[in-house]
C-alpha positions as CSV (number, residue, x, y, z in Angstrom):
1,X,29.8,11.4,-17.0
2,X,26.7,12.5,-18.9
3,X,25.0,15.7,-18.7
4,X,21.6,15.7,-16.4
5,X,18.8,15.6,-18.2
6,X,17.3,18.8,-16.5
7,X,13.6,19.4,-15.8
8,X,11.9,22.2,-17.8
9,X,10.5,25.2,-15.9
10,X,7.2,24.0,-16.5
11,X,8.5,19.8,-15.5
12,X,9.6,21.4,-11.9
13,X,5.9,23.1,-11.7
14,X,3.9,20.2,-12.6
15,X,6.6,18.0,-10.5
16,X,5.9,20.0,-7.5
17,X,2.1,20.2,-7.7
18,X,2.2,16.5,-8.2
19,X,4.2,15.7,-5.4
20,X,2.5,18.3,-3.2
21,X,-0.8,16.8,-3.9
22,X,0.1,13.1,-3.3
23,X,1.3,14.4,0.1
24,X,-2.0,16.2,1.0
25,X,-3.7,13.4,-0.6
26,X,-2.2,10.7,1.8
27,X,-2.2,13.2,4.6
28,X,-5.9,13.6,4.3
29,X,-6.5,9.7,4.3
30,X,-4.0,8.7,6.8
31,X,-5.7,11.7,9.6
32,X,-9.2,9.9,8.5
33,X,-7.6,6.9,9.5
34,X,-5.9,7.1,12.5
35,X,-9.2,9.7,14.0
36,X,-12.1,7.5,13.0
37,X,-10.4,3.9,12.9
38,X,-7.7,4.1,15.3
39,X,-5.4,2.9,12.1
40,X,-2.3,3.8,10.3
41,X,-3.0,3.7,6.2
42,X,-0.4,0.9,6.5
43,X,-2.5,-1.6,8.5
44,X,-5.9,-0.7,6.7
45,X,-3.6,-1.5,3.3
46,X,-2.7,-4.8,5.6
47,X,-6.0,-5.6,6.1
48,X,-7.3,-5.0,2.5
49,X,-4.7,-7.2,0.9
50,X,-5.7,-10.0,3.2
51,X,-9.8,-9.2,3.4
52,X,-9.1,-9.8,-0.9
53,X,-7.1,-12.5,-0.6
54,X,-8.5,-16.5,-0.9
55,X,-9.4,-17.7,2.5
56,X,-7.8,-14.2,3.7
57,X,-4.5,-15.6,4.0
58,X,-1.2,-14.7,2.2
59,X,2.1,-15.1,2.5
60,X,4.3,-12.5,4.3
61,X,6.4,-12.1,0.6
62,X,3.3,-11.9,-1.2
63,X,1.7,-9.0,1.4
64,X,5.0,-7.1,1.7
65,X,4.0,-6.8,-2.3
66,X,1.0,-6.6,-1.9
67,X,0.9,-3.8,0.3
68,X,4.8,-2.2,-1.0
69,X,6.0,-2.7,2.3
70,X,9.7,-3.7,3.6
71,X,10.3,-6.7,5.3
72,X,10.8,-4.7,9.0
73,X,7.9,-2.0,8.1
74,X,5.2,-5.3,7.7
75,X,6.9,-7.4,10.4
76,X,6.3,-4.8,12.8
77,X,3.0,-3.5,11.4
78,X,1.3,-7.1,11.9
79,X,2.9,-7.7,15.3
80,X,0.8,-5.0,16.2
81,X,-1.9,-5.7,14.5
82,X,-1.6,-9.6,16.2
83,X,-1.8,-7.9,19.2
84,X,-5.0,-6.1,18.0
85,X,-6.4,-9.8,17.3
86,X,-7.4,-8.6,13.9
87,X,-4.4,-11.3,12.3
88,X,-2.8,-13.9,12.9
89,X,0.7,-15.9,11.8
90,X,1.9,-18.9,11.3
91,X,4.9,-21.3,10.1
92,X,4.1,-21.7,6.1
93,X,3.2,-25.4,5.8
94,X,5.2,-26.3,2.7
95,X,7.9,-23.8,3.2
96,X,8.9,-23.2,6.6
97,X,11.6,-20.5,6.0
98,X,8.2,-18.6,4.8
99,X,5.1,-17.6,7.1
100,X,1.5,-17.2,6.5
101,X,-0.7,-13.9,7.9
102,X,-4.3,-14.8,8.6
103,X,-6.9,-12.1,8.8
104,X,-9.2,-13.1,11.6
105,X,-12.8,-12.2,12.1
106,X,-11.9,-9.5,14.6
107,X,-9.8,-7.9,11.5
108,X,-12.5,-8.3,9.2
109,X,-14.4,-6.2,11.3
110,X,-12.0,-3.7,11.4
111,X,-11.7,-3.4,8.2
112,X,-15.7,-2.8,8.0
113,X,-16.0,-0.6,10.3
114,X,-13.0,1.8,8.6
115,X,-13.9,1.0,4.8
116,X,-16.9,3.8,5.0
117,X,-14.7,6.8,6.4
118,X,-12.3,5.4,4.3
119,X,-14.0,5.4,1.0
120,X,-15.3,8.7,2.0
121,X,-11.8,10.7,2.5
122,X,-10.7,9.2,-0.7
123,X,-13.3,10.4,-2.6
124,X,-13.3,14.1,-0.6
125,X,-9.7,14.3,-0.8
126,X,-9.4,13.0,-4.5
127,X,-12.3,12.2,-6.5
128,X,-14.8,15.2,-5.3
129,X,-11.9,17.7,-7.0
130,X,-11.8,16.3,-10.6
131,X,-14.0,16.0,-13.4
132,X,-15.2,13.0,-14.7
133,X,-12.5,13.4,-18.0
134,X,-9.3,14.3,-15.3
135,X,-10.8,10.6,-13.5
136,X,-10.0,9.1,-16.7
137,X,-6.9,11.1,-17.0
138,X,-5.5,10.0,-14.0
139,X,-6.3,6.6,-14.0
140,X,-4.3,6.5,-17.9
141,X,-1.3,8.4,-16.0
142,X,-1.6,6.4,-13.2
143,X,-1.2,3.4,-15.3
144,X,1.7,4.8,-17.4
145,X,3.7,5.2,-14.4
146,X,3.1,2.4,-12.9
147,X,3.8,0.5,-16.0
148,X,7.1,2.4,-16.4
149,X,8.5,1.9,-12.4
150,X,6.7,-2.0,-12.0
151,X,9.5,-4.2,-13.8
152,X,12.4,-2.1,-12.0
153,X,10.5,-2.7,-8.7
154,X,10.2,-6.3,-9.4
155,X,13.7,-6.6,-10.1
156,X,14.9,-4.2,-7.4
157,X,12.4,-7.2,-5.0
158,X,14.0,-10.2,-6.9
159,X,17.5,-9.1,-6.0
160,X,16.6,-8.3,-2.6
161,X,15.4,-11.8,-1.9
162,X,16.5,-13.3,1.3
163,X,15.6,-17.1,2.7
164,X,12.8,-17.4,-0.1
165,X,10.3,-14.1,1.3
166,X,11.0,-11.5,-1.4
167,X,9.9,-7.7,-0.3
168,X,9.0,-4.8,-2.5
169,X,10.8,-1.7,-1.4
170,X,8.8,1.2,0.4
């Protein structure tokens, strides 16, 4: 067994600010959300994905990666949000072990109406504390990390595939 590789004294700090401030920083959307919108984070990410997508449809697979969602976390988010009327589902026409979300007109509204607020707590929560440099910054870091975690998250979805829908993990 090897020896752990250890953080530094200064590695736990910035760890811990980091981790800290993606918490506050999703905190601070997700309260926006669900006061002003009536909406989890998870269905406005929902809603995005498809409001982006061609036609604003996409396969369940391709929004469970879309959106980094499981299998159950999506399933039940968009029974909900078929119950809403902002999407709907149905059989995948040339696959039917696969299914096909629809955002619907009453969904594209939705989305509307919360993008503002939305767009707004970002940028107060985020993007207001940082200079236009540490913007740049983060977006490189953001990127490096991404780039670093992406093909193990791909592989970890690939392996995880089950009757042809394949779901990133959360």
């Amino acid at each position: 067994m090897s020896t752990p590789r250890w953080l530094t004294e200064e590695q736990q700090r910035v760890w811990r600010d980091f981790s800290a401030a993606v918490d506050m920083v999703r905190g601070h959307i997700e309260n926006q959300l669900q006061r002003d919108a009536g909406m989890p984070m998870t269905y406005y990410a929902v809603l995005v994905a498809l409001s982006e997508a061609p036609g604003r449809v996409l396969r369940m697979s391709d929004l469970a990666r879309a959106t980094r969602s499981s299998r159950s976390r999506l399933s039940h988010a968009v029974a909900r949000m078929e119950a809403s009327g902002w999407i709907r589902r149905e059989a995948c026409p040339t696959d039917k072990r696969g299914a096909l979300a629809h955002l619907t007109d009453a969904g594209l509204a939705a989305i509307r109406d919360a993008a503002p607020g939305h767009v707004d707590a970002v940028r107060e929560a985020l993007f207001d504390a940082l200079t236009p440099d540490q913007v740049r910054e983060l977006g490189a870091i953001s990127v490096a990390i991404r780039t670093r975690l992406e093909p193990e998250c791909d592989r970890v979805a690939e392996a995880s595939t089950d009757g042809g829908e394949t779901v990133e993990p959360t």
